[in-house]
C-alpha positions in Angstrom: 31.6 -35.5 -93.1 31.6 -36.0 -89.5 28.8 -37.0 -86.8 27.5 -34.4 -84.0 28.2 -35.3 -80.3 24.4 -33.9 -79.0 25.1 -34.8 -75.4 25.4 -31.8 -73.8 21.6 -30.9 -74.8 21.1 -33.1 -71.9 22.9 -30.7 -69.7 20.8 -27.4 -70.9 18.2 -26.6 -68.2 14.7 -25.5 -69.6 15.3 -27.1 -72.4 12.0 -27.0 -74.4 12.0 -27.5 -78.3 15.5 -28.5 -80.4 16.0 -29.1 -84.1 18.1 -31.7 -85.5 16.6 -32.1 -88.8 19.5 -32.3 -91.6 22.8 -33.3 -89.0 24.5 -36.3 -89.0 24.4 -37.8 -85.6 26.7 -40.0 -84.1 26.4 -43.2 -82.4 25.1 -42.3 -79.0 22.2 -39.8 -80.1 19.8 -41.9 -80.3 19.6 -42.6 -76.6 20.1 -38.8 -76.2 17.0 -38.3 -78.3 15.4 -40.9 -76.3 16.4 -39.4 -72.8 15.6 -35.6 -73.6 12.0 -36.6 -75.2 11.6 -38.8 -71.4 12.3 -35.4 -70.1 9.5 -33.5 -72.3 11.9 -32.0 -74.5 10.4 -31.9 -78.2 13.1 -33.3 -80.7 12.0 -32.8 -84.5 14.3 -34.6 -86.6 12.7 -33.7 -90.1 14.5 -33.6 -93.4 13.8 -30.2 -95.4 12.2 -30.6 -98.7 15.1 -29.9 -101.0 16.9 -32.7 -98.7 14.2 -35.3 -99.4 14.4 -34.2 -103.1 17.9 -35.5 -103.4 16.8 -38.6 -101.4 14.3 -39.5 -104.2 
């Protein structure tokens, strides 16, 4: 499996609302996260349910 690079959201103008729920993330997205949620940019990072069922 292999981590998403979510940099360039910080490059989409008007950016309003983005999903990340269920993607690995790589190293850096956390201060992405952290910079587009600075910029008023929601970021839901929720599991779905039949996720969190193979977590239990």
């Amino acid at each position: 499996m292999f981590a998403f690079n979510i940099t360039v959201l910080e490059t989409i103008p008007h950016l309003t609302e983005v999903d990340l729920g269920n993607n690995p993330l790589n190293e850096q997205a956390e201060q992405v996260i952290i910079n587009l949620e600075k910029k008023g940019v929601i970021v839901n990072l929720d599991i779905d349910e039949v996720d969190q069922m193979k977590i239990s």
